[in-house]
ROKOLMI-640967 format. One record per residue (C-alpha): x, y, z; residue number from 1. Coordinates in steps of 0.25 Angstrom, whole numbers, plus 2048, in hexadecimal, padded with zeros to 3 digits. Example, Ala and Ser with C-alpha at 12.3 -4.5 7.8 and 13.67 -1.06 7.14 Angstrom:
BEGIN
+-----+-----+-----+-----+
!   u !   v !   w ! pos !
+-----+-----+-----+-----+
! 831 ! 7EE ! 81F !   1 !
! 837 ! 7FC ! 81D !   2 !
+-----+-----+-----+-----+
END
This chain:
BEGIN
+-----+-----+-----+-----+
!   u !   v !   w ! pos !
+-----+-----+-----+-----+
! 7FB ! 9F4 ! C74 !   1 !
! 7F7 ! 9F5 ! C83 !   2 !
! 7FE ! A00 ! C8C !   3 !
! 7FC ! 9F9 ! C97 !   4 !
! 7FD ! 9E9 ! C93 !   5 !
! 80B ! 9E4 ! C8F !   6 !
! 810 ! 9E3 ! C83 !   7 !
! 81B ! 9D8 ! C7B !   8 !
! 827 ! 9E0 ! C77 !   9 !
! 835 ! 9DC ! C72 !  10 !
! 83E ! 9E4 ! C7A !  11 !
! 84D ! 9E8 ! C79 !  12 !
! 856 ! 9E5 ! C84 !  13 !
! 85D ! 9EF ! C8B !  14 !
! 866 ! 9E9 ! C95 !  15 !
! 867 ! 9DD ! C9B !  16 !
! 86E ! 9DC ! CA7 !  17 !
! 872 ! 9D2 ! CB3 !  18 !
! 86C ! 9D4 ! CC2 !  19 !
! 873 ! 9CC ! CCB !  20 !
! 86D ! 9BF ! CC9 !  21 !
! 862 ! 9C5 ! CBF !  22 !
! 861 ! 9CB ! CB3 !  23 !
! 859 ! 9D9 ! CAD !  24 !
! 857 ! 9DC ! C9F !  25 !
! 851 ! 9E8 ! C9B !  26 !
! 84C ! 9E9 ! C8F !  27 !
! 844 ! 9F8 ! C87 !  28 !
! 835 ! 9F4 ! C88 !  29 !
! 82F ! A00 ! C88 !  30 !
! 821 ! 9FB ! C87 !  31 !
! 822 ! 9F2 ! C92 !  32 !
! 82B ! 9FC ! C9B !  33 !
! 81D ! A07 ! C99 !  34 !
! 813 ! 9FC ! C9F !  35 !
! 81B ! 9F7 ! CAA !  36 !
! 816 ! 9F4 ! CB6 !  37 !
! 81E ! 9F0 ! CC2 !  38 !
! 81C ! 9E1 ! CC4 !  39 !
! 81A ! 9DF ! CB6 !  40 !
! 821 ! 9D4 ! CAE !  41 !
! 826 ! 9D4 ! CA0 !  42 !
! 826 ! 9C4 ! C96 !  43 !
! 832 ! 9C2 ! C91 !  44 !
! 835 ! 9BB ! C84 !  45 !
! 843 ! 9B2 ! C86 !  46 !
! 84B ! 9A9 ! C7B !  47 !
! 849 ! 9B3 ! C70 !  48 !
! 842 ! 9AF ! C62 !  49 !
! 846 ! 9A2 ! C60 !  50 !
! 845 ! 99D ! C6E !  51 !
! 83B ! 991 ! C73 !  52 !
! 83B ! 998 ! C80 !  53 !
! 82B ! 99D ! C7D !  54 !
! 829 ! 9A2 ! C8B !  55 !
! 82C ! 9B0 ! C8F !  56 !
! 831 ! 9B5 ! C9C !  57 !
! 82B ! 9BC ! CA6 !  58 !
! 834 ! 9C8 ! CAE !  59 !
! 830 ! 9D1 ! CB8 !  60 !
! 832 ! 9DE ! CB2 !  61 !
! 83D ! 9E7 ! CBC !  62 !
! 840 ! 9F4 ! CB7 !  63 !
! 839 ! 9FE ! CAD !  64 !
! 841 ! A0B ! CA8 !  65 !
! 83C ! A13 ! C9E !  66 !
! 84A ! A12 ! C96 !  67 !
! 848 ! A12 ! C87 !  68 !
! 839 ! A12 ! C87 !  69 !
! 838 ! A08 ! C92 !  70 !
! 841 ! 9FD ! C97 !  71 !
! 83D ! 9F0 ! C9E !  72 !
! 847 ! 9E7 ! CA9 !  73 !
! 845 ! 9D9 ! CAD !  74 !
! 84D ! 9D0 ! CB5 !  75 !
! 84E ! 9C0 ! CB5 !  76 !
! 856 ! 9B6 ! CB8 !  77 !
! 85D ! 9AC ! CAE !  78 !
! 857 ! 99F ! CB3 !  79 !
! 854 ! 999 ! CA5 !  80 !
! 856 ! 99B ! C96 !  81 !
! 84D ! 9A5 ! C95 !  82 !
! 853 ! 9AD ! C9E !  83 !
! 860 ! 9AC ! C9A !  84 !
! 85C ! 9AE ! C8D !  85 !
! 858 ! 9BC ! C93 !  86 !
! 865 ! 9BE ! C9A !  87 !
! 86E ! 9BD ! C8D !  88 !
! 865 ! 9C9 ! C85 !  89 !
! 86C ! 9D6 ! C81 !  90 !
! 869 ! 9E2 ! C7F !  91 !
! 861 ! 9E6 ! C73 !  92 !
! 85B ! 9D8 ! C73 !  93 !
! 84D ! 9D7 ! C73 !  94 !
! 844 ! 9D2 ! C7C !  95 !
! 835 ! 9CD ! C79 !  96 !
! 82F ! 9D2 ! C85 !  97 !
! 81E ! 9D3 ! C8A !  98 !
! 81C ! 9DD ! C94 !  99 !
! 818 ! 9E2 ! C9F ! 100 !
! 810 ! 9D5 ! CA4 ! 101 !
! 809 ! 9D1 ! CAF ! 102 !
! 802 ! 9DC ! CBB ! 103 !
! 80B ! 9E4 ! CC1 ! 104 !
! 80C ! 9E8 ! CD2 ! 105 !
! 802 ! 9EF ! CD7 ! 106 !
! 806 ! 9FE ! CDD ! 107 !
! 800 ! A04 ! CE9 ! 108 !
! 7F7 ! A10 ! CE7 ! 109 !
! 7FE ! A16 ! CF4 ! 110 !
! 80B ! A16 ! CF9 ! 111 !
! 80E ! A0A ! D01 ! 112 !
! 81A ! A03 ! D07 ! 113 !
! 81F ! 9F7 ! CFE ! 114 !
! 828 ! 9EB ! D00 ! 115 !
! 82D ! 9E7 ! CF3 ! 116 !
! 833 ! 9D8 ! CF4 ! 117 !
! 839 ! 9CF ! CEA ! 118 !
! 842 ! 9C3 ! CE8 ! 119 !
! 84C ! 9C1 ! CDE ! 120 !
! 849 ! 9C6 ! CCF ! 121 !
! 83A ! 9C8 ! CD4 ! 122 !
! 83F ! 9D4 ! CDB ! 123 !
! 840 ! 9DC ! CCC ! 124 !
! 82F ! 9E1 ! CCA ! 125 !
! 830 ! 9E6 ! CD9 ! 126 !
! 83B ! 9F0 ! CD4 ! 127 !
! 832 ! 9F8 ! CCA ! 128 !
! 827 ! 9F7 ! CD5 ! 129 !
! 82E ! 9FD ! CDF ! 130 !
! 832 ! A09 ! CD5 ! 131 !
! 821 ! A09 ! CD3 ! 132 !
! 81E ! A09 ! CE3 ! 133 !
! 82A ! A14 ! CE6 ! 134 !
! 822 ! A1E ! CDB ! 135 !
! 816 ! A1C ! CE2 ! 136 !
! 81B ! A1E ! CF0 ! 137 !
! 81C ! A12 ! CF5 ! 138 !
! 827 ! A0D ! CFD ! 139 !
! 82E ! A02 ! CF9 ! 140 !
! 839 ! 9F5 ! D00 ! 141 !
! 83E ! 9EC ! CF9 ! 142 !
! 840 ! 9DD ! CFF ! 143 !
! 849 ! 9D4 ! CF4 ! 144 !
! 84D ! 9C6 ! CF5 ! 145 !
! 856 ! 9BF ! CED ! 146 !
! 85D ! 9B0 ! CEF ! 147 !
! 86C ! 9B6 ! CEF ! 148 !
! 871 ! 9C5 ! CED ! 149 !
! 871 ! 9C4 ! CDE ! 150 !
! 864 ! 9C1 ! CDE ! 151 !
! 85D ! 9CE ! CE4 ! 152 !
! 858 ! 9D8 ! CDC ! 153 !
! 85D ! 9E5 ! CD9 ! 154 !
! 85F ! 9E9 ! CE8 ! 155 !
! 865 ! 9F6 ! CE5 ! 156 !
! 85A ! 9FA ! CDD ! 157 !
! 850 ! 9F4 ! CEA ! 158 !
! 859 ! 9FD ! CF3 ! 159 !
! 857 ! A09 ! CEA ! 160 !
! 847 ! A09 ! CE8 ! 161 !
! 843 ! A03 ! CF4 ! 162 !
! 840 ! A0B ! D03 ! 163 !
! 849 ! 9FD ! D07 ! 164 !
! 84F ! 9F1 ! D00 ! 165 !
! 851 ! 9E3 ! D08 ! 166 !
! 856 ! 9D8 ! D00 ! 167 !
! 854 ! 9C8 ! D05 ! 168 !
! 860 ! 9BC ! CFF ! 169 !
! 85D ! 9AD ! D02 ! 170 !
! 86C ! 9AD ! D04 ! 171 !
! 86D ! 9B9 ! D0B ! 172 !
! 878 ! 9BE ! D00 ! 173 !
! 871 ! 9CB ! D00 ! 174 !
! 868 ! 9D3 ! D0A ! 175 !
! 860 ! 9CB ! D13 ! 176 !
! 861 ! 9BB ! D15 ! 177 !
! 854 ! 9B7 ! D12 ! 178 !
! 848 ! 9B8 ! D09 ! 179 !
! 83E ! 9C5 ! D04 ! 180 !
! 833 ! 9C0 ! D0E ! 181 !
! 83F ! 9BF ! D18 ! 182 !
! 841 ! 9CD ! D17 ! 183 !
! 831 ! 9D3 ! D13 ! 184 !
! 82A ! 9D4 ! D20 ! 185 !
! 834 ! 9DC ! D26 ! 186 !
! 836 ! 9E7 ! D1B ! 187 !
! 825 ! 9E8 ! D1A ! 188 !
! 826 ! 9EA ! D2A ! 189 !
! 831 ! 9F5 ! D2A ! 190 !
! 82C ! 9FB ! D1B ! 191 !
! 81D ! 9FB ! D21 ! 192 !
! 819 ! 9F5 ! D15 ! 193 !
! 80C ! 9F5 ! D0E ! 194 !
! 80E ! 9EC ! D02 ! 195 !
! 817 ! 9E2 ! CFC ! 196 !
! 81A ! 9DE ! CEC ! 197 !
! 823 ! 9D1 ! CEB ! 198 !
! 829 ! 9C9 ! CDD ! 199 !
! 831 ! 9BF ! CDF ! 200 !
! 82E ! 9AE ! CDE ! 201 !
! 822 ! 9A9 ! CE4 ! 202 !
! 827 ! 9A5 ! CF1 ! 203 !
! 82C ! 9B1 ! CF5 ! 204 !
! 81F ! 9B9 ! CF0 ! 205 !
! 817 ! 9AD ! CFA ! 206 !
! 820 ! 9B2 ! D04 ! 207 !
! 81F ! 9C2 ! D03 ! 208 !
! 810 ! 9C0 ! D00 ! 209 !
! 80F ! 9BA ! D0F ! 210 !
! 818 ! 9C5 ! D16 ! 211 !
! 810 ! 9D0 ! D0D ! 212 !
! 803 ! 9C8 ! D15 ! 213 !
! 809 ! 9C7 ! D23 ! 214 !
! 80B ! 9D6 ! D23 ! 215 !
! 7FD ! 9D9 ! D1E ! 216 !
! 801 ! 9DF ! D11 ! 217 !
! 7FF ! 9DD ! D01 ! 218 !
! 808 ! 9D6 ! CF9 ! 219 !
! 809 ! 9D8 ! CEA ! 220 !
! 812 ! 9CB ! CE2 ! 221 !
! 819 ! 9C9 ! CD5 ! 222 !
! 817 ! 9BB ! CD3 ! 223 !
! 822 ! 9B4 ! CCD ! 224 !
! 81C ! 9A9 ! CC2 ! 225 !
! 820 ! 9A3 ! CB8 ! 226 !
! 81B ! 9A8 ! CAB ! 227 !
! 819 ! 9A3 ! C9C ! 228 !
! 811 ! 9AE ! C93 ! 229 !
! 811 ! 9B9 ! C9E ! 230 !
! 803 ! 9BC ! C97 ! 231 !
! 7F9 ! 9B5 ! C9E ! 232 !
! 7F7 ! 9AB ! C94 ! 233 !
! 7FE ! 99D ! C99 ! 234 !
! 7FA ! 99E ! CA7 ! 235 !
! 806 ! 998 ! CAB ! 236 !
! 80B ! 9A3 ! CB6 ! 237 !
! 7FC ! 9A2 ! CBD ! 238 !
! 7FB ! 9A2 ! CCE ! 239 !
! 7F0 ! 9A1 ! CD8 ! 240 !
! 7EC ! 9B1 ! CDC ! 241 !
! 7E0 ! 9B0 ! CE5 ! 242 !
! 7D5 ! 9BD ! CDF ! 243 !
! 7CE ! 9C7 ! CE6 ! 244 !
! 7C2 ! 9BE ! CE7 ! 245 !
! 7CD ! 9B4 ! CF0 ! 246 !
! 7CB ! 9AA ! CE3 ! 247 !
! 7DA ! 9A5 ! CDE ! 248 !
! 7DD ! 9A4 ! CD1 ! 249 !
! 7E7 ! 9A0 ! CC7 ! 250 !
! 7EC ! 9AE ! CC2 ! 251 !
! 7F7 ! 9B1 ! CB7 ! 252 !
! 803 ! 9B7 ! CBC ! 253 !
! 808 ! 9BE ! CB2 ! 254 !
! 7FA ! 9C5 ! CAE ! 255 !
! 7F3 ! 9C5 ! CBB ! 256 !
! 800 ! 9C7 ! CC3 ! 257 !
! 80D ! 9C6 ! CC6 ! 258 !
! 809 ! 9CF ! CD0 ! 259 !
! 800 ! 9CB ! CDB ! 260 !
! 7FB ! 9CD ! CE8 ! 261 !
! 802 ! 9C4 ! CF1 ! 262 !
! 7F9 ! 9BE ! CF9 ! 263 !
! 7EF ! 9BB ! CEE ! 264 !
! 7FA ! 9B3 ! CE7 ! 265 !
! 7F8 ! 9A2 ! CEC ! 266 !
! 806 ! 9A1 ! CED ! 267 !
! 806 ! 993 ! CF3 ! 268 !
! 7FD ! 98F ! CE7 ! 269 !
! 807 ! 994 ! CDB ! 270 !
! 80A ! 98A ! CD2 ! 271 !
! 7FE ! 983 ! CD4 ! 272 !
! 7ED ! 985 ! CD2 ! 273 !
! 7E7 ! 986 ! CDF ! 274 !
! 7DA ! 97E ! CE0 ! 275 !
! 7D2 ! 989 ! CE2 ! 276 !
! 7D8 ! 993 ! CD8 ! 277 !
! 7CD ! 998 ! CCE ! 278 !
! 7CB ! 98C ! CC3 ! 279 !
! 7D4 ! 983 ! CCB ! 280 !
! 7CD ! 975 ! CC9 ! 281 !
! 7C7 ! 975 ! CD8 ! 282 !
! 7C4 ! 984 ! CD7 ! 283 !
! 7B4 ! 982 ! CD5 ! 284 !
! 7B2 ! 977 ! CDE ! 285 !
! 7B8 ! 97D ! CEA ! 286 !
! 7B2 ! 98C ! CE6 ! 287 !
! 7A5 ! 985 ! CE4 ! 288 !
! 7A6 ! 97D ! CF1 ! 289 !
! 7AA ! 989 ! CF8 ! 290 !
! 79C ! 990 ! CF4 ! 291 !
! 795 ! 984 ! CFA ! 292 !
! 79A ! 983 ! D06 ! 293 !
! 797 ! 993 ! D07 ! 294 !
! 789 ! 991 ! D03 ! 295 !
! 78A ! 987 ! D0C ! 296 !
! 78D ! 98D ! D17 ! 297 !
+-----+-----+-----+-----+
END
């Protein structure tokens, strides 16, 4: 067994507990507690034995504590019978669980000033990474949005980690009326900040991404896709990254990601195959064409 890889393990739960408009569950997953890395995800097995629901789920994992040899939170909302299947466990039952997926947030080697923004349950991987950037120095903002009131994330805890906490409702219930993007720009101008991780849905994470860009500074995302294996095998979670080498290509995110640099991500292109991704039907054509005309010219 890999010390570093994830493993498949059928975990106890601990608690489960109700969070505004969400749910956590923690379960004793000592295995998958030691390997964690902030930003990582666990797949999540739902319906029990005799269940037709094949697919496992895929949560962001929240909180890591070494409590009886290691305990693993996630959070979700019920939105189907999976989930709801998820939100009526008990303590004891178990829970067949793979873990930790996916490439966790990169860290800075110095420390740096970081703006942390999320929306709604996307907020939860920012909350161990905050723990990770404080350790190393860093100093850390929070920016959370939410829907309604109920909807936002742990805002004690943000308040508690954070150098400052600002909190965004699309119907001004709690902190500011407006968006996380509505909010951003001013807290990197006052926090002077160098870098900005973001999870949350994709339209939010286009947004960040282009006030991260307008204020000349990296952005690192949490892509929120919709997952089947969790494991790289069904290629059904794949986006459009643009490489290194400015090629863009079809990449998995639950192996290659979830997180990615923001700018590199097509965000106007998800859901879709850009012609000129790698292997995309009209890929060679226009590559070869591209050649000519250089050699052309």
């Amino acid at each position: 067994m890999s010390e570093q890889g994830p493993v498949q393990i059928r975990c106890p739960v601990l608690t489960v507990r109700r969070v505004d408009a969400y749910y956590a569950i923690t379960v004793v997953a000592p295995g998958i507690a030691e390997r964690f890395r902030a930003g990582q995800f666990v797949s999540v097995a739902v319906g029990g034995e005799q269940s037709s629901a094949l697919l496992r789920r895929p949560f962001a994992i929240h909180d890591v504590k070494p409590d009886y040899g290691g305990t693993v939170e996630f959070l979700f909302s019920v939105r189907g019978q999976g989930t709801a299947w998820l939100s009526e466990r008990r303590s004891r039952d178990l829970l067949d669980i793979v873990g930790p997926l996916g490439r966790p947030f990169p860290l800075p080697r110095d420390p740096v000033n970081c703006v942390l923004a999320g929306g709604g349950s996307g907020a939860a991987p920012l909350f161990p990474l905050a723990l990770s950037l404080r350790r190393r120095g860093c100093r850390v903002d929070f920016v959370l949005g939410a829907a309604s009131a109920d909807r936002v994330f742990s805002a004690i805890t943000a308040r508690r980690v954070a150098e400052t906490a600002t909190f965004t409702t699309d119907d001004g219930s709690f902190g500011v009326h407006g968006t996380v993007t509505d909010a951003l720009g001013r807290v990197i101008e006052d926090a002077r900040s160098d870098v900005v991780y973001s999870c949350g849905p994709m339209p939010m994470l286009r947004e960040v991404t282009a006030v991260a860009s307008a204020h000349g500074i990296p952005v690192q995302v949490a892509v929120e896709e919709t997952m089947a294996c969790g494991t790289g095998l069904c290629m059904t979670c794949v986006i459009p990254v643009v490489g290194e080498d400015g090629i863009t290509r079809m990449v998995r995110t639950c192996m290659d990601g979830p997180v990615f640099r923001g700018e590199r991500v097509r965000f106007d292109d998800v859901g879709t195959i850009p012609f000129d991704a790698l292997g995309a039907p009209g890929w060679k054509a226009h590559h070869d064409s591209d050649v000519t005309d250089r050699e052309a010219g």
